[in-house]
C-alpha positions as CSV (number, residue, x, y, z in Angstrom):
1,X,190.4,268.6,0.2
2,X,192.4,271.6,-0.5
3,X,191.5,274.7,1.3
4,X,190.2,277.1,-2.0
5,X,187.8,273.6,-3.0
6,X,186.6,273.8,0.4
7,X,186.0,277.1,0.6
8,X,184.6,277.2,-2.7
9,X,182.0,274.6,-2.0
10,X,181.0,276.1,1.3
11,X,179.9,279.5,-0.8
12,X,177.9,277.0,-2.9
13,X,176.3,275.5,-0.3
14,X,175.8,278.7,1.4
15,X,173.7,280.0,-1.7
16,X,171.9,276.7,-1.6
17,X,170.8,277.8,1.7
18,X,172.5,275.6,4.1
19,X,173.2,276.6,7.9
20,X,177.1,277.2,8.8
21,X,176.9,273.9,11.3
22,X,175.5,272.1,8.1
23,X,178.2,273.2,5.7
24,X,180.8,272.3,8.7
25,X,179.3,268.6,9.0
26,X,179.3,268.5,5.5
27,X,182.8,269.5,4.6
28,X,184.2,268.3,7.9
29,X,185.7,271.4,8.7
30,X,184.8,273.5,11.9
31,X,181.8,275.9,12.2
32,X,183.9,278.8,12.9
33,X,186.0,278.0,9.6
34,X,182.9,278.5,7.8
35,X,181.8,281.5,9.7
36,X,184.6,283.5,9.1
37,X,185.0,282.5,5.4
38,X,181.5,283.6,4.9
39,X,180.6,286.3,7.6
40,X,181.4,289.1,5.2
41,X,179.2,288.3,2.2
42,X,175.8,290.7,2.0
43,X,174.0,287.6,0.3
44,X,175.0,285.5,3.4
45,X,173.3,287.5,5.7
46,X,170.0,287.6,3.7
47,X,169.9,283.9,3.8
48,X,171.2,283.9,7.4
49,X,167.8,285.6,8.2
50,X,165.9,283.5,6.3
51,X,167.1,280.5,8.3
52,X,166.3,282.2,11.5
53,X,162.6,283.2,9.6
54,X,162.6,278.7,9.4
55,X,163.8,278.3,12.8
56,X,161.2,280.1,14.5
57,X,158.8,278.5,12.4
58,X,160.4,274.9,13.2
59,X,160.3,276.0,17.2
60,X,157.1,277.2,16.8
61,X,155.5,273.9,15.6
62,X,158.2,271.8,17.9
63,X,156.4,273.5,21.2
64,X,152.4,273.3,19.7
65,X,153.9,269.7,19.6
66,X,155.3,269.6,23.0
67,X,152.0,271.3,24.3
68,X,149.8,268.8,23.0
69,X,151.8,265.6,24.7
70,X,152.1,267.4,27.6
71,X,148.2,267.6,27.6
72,X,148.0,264.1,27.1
73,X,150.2,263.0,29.8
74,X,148.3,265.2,32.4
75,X,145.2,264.3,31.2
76,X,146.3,260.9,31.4
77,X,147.4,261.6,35.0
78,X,144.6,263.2,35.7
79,X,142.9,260.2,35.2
80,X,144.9,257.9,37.7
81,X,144.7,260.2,40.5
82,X,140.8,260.2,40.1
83,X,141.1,256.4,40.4
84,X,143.0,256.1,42.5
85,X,141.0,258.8,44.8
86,X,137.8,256.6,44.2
87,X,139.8,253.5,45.5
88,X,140.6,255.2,48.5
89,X,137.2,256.9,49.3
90,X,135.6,253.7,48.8
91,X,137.2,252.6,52.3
């Protein structure tokens, strides 16, 4: 693809709200191609805060997530220990 077409579509994706390592992967080009086509742009920074609003969020539930199997997994060892402790009492 020429370079004005790619660059052309990156601001189009951009506006569509895509992250610069998504516009990369989709165009094939580097991330720091797209970065430095599109650092400069006043609308790019307004949806480059909204994507770090999304990716808080996104963390946010990923580690509630993570919490909750980790629970599980204690509990869970938890569970064997005491058993295992019973066995070994019992002697």
């Amino acid at each position: 693809m020429k370079p004005i077409l790619e660059k052309t579509r990156a601001l189009f994706l951009r506006k569509k709200g895509k992250s610069y390592q998504e516009i990369a992967s989709i165009l094939k080009i580097s991330k720091s191609t797209v970065s430095v086509w599109l650092k400069d742009l006043n609308w790019s920074q307004s949806i480059k805060q909204q994507l770090i609003k999304k990716s808080k969020i996104d963390s946010r539930k990923r580690m509630i997530r993570l919490s909750v199997v980790q629970k599980e997994k204690l509990a869970e060892h938890y569970i064997k220990a005491e058993k295992e402790a019973t066995k070994e009492f019992a002697k």
